[in-house]
C-alpha positions as CSV (number, residue, x, y, z in Angstrom):
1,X,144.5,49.5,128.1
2,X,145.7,51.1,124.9
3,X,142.8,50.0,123.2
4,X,140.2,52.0,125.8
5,X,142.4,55.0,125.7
6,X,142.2,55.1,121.8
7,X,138.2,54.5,122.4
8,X,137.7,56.9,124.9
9,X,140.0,59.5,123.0
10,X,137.6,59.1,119.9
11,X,134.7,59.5,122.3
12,X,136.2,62.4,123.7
13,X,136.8,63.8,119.9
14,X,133.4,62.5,118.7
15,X,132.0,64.8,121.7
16,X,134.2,67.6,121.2
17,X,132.8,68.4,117.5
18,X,129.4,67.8,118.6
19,X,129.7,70.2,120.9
20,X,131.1,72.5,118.3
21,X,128.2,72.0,116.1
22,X,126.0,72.3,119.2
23,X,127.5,75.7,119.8
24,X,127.6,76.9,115.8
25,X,123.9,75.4,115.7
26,X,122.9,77.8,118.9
27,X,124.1,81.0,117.4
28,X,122.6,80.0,113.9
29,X,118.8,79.6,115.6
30,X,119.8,82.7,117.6
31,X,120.5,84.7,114.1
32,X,117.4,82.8,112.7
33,X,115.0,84.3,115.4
34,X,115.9,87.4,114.6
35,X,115.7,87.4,111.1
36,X,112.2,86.0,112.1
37,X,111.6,89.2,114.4
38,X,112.5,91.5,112.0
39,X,110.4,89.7,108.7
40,X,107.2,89.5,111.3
41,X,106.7,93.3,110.7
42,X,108.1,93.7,106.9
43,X,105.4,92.2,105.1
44,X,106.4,91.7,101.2
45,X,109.9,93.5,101.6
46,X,110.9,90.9,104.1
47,X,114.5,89.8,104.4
48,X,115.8,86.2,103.2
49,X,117.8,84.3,105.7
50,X,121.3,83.8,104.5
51,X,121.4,80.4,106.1
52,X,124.4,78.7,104.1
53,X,126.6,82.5,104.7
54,X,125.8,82.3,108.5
55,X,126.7,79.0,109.1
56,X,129.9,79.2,107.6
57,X,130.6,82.3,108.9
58,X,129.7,81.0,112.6
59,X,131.7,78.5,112.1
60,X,134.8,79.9,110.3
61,X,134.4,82.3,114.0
62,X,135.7,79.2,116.1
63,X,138.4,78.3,114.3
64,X,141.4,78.3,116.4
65,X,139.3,78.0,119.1
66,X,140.6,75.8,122.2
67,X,138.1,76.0,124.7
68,X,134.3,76.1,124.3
69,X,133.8,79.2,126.5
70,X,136.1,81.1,123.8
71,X,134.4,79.2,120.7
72,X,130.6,80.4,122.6
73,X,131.8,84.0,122.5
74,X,133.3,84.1,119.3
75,X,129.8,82.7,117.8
76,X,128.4,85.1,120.6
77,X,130.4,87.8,118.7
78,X,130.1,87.1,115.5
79,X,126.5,86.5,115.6
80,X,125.8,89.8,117.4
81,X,127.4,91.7,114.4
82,X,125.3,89.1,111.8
83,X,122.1,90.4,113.9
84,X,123.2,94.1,113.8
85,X,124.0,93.7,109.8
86,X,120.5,92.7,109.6
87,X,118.5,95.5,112.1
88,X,120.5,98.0,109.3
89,X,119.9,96.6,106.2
90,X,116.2,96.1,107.6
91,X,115.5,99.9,108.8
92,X,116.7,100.8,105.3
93,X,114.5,99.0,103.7
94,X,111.7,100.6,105.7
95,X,112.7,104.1,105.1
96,X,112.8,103.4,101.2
97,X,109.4,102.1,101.5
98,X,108.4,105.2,103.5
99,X,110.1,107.5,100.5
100,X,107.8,105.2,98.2
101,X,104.8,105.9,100.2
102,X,105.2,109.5,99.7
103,X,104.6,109.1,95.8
104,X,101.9,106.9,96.0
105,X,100.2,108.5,93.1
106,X,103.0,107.4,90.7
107,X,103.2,103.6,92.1
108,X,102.3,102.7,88.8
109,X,106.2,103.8,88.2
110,X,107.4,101.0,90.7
111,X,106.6,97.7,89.8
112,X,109.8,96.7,91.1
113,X,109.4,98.6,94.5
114,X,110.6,95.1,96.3
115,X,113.7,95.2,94.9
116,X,114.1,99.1,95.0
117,X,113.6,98.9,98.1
118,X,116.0,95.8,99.1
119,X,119.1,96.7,97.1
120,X,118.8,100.8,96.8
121,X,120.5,103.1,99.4
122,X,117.5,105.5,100.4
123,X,119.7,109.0,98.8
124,X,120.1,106.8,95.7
125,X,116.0,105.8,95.7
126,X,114.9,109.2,96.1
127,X,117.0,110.2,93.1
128,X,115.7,107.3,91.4
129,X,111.8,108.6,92.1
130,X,113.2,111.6,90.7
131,X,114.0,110.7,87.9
132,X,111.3,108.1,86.9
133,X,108.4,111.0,87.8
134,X,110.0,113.5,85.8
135,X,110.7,111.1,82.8
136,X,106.6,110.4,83.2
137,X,105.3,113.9,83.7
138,X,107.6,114.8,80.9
139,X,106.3,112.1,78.2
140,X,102.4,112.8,79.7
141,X,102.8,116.4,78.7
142,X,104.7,115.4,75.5
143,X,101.7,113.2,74.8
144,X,99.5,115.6,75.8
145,X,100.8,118.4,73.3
146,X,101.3,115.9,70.7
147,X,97.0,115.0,70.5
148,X,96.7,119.3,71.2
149,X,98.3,119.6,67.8
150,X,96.9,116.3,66.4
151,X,93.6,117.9,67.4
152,X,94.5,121.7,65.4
153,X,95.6,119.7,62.7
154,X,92.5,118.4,61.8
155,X,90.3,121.5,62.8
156,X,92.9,122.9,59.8
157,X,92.0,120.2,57.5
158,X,88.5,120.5,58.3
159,X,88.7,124.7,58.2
160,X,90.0,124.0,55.0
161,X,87.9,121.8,53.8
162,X,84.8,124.0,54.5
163,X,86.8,127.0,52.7
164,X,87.2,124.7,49.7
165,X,83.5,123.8,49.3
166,X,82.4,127.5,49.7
167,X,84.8,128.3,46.8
């Protein structure tokens, strides 16, 4: 008798943390699908699935957990605010690519605009685009003054070249 008991207590435990992982495992696919939502309409700027972070941090949500209906609303829970991170993080990255898309005679100036675009809050990118137009329309009209005065230079020269020969 003791023997089954201690058998069918191991069974019971054995089923317990399957169930756990069952439950962890739903709310991970659940995340997953929406991360999958979100990326179908990104394109390039799409958002990498934190699969190790989500896990754990499904899991470390049922800790303390007795009963399965509590441990299926805690991942419930803490999915929902994984999925809601995501939906914010993912409509700013489409309103940096929008302010991008308003200076898309300079994207030449953002080769990185995938990681602009990812890590930049949008005030901070537009300051950003700011900046990097005005350091280029500042150094093309440096450049350009700089080959206005190469060219006078050498008119000089020239001028005085012509006066030297008449002399």
């Amino acid at each position: 008798t003791r023997r089954i008991r201690l058998e069918l207590e191991k069974l019971v435990g054995k089923r317990k943390d399957e169930r756990r992982i069952e439950i962890v495992q739903a709310g991970r696919t659940n995340v997953q699908d929406h991360y999958d939502q979100i990326n179908a309409s990104m394109g390039q700027h799409a958002i990498a699935f934190p699969a190790q972070a989500v896990t754990a941090e499904l899991g470390a949500s049922i800790k303390g957990k007795k009963s399965f209906t509590s441990m299926e609303d805690a991942v419930s829970t803490a999915a929902a605010n994984i999925k809601i991170a995501a939906s914010q993080l993912a409509e700013r990255i489409r309103v940096n690519v929008g302010i991008l898309n308003e200076h898309a005679l300079h994207a030449t100036l953002f080769a990185d605009r995938v990681q602009l675009c990812a890590t930049k809050a949008p005030d901070d990118l537009r300051n950003l685009v700011a900046a990097r137009i005005g350091g280029h329309q500042q150094a093309e009209q440096q450049r350009v003054e700089d080959e206005r005065a190469r060219i006078r230079k050498e008119e000089q020269e020239r001028a005085e070249g012509l006066q030297r020969e008449k002399d």
